[in-house]
C-alpha positions in Angstrom: 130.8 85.3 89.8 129.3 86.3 86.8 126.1 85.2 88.4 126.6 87.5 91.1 127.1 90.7 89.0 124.2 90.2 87.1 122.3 90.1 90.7 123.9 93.1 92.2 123.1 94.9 88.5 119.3 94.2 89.0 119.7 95.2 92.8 121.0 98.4 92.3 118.4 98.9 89.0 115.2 98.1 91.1 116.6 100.1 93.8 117.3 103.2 91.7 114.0 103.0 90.2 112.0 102.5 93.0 114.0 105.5 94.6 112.3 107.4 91.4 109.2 106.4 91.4 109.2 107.2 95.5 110.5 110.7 94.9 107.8 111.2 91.9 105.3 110.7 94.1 106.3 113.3 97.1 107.5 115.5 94.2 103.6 115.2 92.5 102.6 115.7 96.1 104.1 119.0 97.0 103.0 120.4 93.7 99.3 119.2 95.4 100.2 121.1 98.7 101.8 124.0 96.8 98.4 124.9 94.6 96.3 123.8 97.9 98.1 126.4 99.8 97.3 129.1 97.2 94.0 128.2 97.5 93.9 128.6 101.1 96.2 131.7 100.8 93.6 133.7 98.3 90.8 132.4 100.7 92.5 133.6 103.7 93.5 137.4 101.8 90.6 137.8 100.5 88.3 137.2 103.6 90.9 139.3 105.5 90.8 142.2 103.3 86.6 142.0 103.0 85.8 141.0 106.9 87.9 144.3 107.3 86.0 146.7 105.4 82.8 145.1 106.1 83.5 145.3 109.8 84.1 149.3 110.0 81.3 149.8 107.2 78.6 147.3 108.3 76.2 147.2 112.0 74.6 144.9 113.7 75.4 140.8 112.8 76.8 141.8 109.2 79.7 143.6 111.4 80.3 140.5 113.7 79.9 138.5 110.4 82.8 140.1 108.8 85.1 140.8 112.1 84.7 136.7 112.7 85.5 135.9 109.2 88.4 138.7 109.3 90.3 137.4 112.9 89.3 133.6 111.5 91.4 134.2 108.0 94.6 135.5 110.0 95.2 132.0 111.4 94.2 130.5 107.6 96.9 132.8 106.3 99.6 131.7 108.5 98.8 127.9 108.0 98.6 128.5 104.0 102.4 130.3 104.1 103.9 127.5 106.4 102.2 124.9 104.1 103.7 126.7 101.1 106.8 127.4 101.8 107.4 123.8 103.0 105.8 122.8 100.1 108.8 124.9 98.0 111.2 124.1 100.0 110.3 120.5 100.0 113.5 118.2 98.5 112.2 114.7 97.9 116.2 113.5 97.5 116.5 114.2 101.7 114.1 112.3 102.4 114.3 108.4 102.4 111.4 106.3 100.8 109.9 105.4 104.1 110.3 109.2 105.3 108.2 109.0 102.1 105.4 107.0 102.5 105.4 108.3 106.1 104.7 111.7 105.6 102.0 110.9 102.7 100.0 108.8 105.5 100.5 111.5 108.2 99.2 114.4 106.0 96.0 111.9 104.8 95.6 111.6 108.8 95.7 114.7 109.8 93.8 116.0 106.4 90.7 113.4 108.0 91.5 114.9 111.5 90.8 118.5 109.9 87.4 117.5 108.8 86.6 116.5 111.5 87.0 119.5 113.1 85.5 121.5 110.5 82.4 119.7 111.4 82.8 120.8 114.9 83.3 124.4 113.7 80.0 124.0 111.7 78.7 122.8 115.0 79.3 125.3 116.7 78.1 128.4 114.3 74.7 126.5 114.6 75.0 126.3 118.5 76.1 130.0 118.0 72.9 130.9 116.2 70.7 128.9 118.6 71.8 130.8 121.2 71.5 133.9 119.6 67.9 133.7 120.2 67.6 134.3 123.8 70.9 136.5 124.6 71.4 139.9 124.6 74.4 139.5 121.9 72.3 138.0 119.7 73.6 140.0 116.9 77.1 139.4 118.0 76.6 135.6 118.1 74.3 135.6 115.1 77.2 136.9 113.6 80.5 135.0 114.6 78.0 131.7 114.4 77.5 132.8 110.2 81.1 133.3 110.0 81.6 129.9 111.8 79.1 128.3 109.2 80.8 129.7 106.1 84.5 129.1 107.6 83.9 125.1 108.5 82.1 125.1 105.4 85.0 126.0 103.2 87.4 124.2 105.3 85.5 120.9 105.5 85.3 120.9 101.2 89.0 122.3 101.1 90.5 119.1 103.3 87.7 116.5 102.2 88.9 117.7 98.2 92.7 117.8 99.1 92.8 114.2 101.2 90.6 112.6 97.5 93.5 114.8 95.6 96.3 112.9 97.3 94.2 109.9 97.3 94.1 110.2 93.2 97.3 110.6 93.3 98.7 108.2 95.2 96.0 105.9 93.4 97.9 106.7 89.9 101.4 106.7 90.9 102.4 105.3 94.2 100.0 101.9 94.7 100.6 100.8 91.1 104.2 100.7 91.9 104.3 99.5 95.6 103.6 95.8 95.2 106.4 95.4 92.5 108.8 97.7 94.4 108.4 95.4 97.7 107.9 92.1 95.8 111.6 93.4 94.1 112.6 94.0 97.6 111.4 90.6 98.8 112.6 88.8 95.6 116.2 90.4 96.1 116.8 89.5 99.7 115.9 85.6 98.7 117.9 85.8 95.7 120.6 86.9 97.4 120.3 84.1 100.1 120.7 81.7 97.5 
C-alpha cells in the first residue's frame, strides 16, 4: 500500500509539473505573438497613415506607391488586432497540453506557409514592374508592383523572424523538457502495471 502512495505521489508530481512547464511555454509564446502583433500593428498604422497622405499629395507611381501600400496595411491591421487580442486573451489553463503542442506546430506551419506567400507577393511586384514597361498603366503598375516589393519584403522578414522566435523558444523551454515529461509518462504507465 505504502508502495502504492508513494507511486500515485510521483504521478500526480510529474503530472503537475509537466502541466507547468506545458503552460510556460504557450504562456512565453503569447507574449511572442503579443509584441509580434505590435510590430505588425505599428507597420500596418503607420503605412496606413503615410500611403494616405502620399496618395492625395503625390502623382504619377509615387501615388500608386502609396495607395497600394495604404489599401495593403488595412488587411495588416485587421490580422495584427485579431492576433493580439487572441494573444491577450489567450489562457494557457483551458487549454490541455496536447491543445498545446498542437497549436505551437500549427502557428510554425502556417508562419512557413506565410513566407511562402510573401515570396509570391515579391513575385508578383516584379512581374508588376515588368509589365509596366509596355502598358499604358505603367505608372499605376510601377507603382502597386513597388508597394508589392516593399510589403512581401517586410512580411517575408516579419514571419521568417517570428517562426526562428518560436523556434528559440520552444528550443529553450519546451524540447528540454519533452523527453523527460513523456519518458515520465512512459515510465508511470509501466510502473503502474507492475
Amino acid at each position: 500500500m505504502k508502495t502504492i502512495f508513494s507511486f500515485l505521489i510521483f504521478y500526480i508530481s510529474v503530472s503537475a509539473q509537466s502541466d507547468l512547464l506545458i503552460q510556460s511555454f504557450h504562456q512565453s509564446r503569447m507574449n511572442i505573438n503579443e509584441s509580434a502583433m505590435i510590430v505588425l500593428g505599428s507597420w500596418a498604422a503607420g503605412n496606413i497613415l503615410i500611403g494616405t497622405y502620399g496618395n492625395f499629395k503625390s502623382k504619377g507611381e509615387a501615388k500608386y506607391f502609396h495607395q497600394f501600400n495604404a489599401m495593403w496595411n488595412v488587411v495588416n491591421l485587421g490580422i495584427a488586432t485579431f492576433g493580439y487580442l487572441n494573444a491577450v486573451n489567450s489562457n494557457p489553463a483551458s487549454m490541455t497540453n496536447i491543445e498545446i503542442l498542437k497549436d505551437y506546430n500549427s502557428l510554425q506551419s502556417f508562419l512557413l506557409l506565410n513566407a511562402g506567400l510573401d515570396v509570391a507577393y515579391i513575385m508578383t511586384g516584379f512581374y508588376l514592374k515588368e509589365r509596366s514597361k509596355n502598358s499604358s498603366g505603367a505608372e499605376r503598375l510601377k507603382g502597386y508592383g513597388n508597394s508589392l516589393l516593399l510589403q512581401g519584403g517586410f512580411l517575408l522578414l516579419f514571419d521568417v523572424t517570428l517562426f526562428f522566435i518560436h523556434q528559440n523558444n520552444a528550443n529553450i523551454n519546451l524540447y528540454p523538457h519533452l523527453e523527460s515529461l513523456l519518458s515520465g509518462g512512459v515510465g508511470v504507465g509501466i510502473n503502474l502495471k507492475l
